[in-house]
DSSP file (Angstrom, degrees, kcal/mol; ACC not computed):
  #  RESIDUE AA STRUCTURE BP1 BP2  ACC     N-H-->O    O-->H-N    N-H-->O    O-->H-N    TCO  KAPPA ALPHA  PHI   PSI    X-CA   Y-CA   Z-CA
    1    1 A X              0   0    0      0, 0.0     2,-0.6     0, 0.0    18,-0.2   0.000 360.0 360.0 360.0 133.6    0.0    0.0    0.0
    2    2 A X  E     -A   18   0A   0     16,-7.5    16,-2.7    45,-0.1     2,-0.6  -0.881 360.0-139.0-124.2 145.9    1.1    3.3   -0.9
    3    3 A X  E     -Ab  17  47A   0     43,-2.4    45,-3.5    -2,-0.6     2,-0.4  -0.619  33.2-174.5 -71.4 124.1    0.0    6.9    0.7
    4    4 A X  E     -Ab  16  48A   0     12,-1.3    12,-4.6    -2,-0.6     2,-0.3  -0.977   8.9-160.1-126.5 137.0   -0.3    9.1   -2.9
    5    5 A X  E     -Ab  15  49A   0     43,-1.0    45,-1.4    -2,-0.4     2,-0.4  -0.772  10.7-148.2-111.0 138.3   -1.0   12.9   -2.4
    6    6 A X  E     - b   0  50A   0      8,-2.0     7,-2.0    -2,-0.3     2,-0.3  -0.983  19.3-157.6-124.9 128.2   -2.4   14.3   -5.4
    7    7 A X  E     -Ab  12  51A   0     43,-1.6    45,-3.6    -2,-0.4     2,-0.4  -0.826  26.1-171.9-102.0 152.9   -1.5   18.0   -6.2
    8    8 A X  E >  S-A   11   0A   0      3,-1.7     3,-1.6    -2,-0.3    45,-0.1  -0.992  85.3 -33.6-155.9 120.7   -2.4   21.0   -7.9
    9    9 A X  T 3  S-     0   0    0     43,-0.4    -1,-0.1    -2,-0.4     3,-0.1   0.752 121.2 -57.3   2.5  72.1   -0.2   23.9   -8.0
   10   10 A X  T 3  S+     0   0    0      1,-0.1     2,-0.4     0, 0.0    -1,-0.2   0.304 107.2 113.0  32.7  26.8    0.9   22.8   -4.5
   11   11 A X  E <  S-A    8   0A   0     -3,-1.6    -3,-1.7     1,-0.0    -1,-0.1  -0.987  75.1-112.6-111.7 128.7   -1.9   22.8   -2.7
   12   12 A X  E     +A    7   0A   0     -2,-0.4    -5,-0.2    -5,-0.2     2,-0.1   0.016  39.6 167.3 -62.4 154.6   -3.0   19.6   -1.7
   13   13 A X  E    S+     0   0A   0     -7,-2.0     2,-0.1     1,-0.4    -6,-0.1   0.419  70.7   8.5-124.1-112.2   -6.7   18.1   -3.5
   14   14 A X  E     -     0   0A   0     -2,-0.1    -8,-2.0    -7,-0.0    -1,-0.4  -0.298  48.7-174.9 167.1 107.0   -6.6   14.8   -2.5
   15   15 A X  E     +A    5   0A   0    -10,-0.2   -10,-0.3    -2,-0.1     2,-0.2  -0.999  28.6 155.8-122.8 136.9   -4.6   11.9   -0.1
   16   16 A X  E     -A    4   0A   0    -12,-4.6   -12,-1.3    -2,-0.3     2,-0.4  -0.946  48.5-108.0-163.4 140.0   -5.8    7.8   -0.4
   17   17 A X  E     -A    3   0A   0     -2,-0.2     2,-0.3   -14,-0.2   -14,-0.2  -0.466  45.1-172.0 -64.8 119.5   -4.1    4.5    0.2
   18   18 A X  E     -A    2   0A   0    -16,-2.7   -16,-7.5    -2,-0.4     3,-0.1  -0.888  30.4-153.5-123.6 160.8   -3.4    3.0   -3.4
   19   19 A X  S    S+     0   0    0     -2,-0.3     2,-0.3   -18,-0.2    -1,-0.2   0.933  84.8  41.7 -87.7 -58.8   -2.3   -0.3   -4.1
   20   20 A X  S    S-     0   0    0    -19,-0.1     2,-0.2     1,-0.0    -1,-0.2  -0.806  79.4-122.5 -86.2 134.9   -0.8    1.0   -7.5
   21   21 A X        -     0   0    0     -2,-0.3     2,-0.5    -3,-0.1    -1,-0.0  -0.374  24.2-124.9 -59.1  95.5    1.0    3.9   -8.5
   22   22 A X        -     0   0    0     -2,-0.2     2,-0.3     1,-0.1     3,-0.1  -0.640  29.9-147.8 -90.0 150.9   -0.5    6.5  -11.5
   23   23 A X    >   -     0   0    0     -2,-0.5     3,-1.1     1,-0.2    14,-0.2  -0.652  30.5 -60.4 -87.9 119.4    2.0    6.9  -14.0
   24   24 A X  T 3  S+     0   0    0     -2,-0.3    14,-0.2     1,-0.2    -1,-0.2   0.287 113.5   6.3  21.6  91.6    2.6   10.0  -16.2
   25   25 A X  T 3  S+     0   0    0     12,-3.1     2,-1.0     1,-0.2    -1,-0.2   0.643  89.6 146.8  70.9  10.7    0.3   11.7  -18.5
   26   26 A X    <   -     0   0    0     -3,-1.1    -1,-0.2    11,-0.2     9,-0.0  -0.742  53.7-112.5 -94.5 119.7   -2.7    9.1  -17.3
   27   27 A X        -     0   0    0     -2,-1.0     9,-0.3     9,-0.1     2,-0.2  -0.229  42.8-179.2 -41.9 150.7   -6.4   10.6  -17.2
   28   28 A X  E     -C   35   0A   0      7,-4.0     7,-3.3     5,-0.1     2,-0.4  -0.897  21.0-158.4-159.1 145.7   -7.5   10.9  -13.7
   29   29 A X  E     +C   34   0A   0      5,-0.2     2,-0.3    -2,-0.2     5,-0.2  -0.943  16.7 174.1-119.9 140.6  -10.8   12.1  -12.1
   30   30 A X  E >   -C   33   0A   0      3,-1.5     3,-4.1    -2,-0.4    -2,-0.1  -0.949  68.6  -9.3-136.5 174.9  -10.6   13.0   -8.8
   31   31 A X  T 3  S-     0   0    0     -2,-0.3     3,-0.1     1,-0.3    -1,-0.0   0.462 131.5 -51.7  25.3  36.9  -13.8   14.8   -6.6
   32   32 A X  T 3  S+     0   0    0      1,-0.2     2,-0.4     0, 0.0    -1,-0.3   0.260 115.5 126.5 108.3  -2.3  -16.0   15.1  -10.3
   33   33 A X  E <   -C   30   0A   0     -3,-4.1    -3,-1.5    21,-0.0     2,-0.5  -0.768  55.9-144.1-113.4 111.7  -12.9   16.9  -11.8
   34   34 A X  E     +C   29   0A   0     -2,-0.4    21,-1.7    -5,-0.2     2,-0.3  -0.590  38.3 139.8 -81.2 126.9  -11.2   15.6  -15.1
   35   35 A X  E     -CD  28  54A   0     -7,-3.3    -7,-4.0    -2,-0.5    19,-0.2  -0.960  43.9-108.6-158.6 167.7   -7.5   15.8  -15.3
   36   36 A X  E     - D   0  53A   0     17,-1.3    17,-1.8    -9,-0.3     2,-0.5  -0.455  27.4-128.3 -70.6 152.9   -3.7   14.5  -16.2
   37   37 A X  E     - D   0  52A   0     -2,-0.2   -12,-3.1    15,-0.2   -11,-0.2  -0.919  27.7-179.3-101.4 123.5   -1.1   13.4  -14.0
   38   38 A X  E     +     0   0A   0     13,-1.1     2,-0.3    -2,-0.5    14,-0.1   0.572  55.1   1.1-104.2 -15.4    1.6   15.4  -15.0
   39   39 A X  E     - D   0  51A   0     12,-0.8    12,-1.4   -17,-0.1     2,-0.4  -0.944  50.1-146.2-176.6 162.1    4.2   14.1  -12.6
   40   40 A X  E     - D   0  50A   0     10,-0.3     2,-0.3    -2,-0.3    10,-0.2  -0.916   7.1-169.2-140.9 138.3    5.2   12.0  -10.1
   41   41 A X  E     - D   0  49A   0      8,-1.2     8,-1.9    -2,-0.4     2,-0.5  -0.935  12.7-151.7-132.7 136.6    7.6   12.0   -7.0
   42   42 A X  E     + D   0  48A   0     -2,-0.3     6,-0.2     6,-0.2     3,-0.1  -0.949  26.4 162.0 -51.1 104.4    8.9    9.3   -4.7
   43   43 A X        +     0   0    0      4,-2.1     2,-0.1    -2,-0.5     5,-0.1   0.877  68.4   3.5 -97.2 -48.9    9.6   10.8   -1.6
   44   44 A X  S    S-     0   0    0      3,-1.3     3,-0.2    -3,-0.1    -1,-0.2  -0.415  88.8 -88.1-132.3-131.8    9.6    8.1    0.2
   45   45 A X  S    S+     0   0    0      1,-0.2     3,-0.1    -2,-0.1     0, 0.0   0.684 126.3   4.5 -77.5  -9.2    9.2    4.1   -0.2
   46   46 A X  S    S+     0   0    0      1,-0.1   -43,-2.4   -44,-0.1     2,-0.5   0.174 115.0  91.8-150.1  49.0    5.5    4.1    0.0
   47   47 A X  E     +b    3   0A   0     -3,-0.2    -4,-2.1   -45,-0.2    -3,-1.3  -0.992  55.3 177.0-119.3 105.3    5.0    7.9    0.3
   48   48 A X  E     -bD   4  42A   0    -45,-3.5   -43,-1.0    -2,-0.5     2,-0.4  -0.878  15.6-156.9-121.8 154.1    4.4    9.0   -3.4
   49   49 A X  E     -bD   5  41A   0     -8,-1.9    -8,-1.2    -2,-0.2     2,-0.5  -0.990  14.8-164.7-135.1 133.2    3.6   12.9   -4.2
   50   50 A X  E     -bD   6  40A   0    -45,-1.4   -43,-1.6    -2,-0.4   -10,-0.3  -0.925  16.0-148.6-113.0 108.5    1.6   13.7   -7.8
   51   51 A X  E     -bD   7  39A   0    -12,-1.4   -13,-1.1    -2,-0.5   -12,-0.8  -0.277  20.2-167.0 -83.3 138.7    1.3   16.5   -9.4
   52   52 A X  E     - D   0  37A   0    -45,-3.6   -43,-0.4   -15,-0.2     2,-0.3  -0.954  13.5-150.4-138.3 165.7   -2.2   16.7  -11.4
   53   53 A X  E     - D   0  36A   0    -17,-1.8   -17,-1.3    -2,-0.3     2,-0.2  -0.929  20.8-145.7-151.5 128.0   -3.1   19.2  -13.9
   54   54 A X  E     - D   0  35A   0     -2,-0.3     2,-0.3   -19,-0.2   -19,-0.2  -0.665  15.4-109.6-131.6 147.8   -7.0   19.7  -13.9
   55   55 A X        -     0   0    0    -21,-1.7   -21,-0.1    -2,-0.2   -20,-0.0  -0.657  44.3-111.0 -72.7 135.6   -9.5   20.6  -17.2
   56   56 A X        -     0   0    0     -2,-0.3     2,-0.5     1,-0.1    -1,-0.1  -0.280  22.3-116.7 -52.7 149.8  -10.8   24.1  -17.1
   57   57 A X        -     0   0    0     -3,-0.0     2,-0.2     1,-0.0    -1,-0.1  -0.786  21.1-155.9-141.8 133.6  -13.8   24.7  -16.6
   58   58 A X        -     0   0    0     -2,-0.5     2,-0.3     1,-0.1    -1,-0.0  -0.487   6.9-153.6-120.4 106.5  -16.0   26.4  -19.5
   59   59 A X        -     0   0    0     -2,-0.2     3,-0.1     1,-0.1    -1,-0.1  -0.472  15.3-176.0 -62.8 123.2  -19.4   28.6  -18.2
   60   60 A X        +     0   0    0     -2,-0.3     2,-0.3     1,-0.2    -1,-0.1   0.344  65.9  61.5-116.8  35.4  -21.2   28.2  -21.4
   61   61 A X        +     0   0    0      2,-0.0    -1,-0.2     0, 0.0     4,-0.1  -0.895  54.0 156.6-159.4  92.1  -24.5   30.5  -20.3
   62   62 A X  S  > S+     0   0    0     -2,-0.3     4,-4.0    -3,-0.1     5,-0.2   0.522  75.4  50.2 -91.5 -49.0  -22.8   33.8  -19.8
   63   63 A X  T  4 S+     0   0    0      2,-0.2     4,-0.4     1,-0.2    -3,-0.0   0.584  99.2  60.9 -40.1 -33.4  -26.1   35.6  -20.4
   64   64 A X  T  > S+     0   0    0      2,-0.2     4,-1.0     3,-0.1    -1,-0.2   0.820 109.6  53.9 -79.3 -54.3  -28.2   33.3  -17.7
   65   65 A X  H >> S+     0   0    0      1,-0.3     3,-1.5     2,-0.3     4,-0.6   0.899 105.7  50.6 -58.2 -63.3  -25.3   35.1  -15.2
   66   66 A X  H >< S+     0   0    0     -4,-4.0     3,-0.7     1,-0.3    -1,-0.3   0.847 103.1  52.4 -45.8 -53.8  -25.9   38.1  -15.9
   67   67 A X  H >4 S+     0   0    0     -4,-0.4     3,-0.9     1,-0.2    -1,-0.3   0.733  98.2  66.2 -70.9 -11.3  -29.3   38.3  -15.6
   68   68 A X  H << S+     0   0    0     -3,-1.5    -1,-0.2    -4,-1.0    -2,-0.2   0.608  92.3  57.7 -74.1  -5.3  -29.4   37.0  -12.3
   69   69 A X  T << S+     0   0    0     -3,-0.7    -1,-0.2    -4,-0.6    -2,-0.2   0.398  86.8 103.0 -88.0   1.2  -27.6   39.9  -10.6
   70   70 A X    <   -     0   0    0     -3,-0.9     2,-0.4    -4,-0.3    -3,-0.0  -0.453  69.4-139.2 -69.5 156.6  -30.4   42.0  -12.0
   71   71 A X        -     0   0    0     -2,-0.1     2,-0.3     0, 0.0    -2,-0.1  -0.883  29.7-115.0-106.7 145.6  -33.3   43.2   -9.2
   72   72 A X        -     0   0    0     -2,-0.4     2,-0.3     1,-0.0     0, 0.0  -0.584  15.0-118.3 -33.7 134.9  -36.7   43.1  -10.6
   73   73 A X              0   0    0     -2,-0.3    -1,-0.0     1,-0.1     0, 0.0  -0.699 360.0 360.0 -87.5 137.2  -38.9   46.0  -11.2
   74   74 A X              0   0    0     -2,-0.3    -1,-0.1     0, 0.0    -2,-0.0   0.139 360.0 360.0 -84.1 360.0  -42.2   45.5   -9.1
């Protein structure tokens, strides 16, 4: 078993006991969130630290936004 930390621009998202190890440029979802593993650290023998690299994520309703910060006229 190994402890993996997963990170994103060094603040930690995510620590879980894994049996295996992800490897480099493998899709990964963590919490709902689609992403790469961009890199991978040994720190120590069963302490591994991962850098992830997360999809952006694209409002496609800008218009909807707007209009809800408007008050209504009575």
């Amino acid at each position: 078993m190994f402890a993996v930390f997963f990170y994103e621009n060094n603040s930690i998202v995510l620590n879980q006991a894994l049996r295996n190890i992800p490897s480099v440029d493998e899709d990964i979802r963590i919490k709902g969130r689609k992403g790469k593993v961009t890199g991978v650290q040994v720190m120590e023998e069963n302490i591994i630290h991962v850098q992830v690299e997360f999809e952006k994520v694209v409002v496609k309703n800008k218009a909807a936004l707007k209009d809800l910060g408007k008050n209504k006229k009575r």
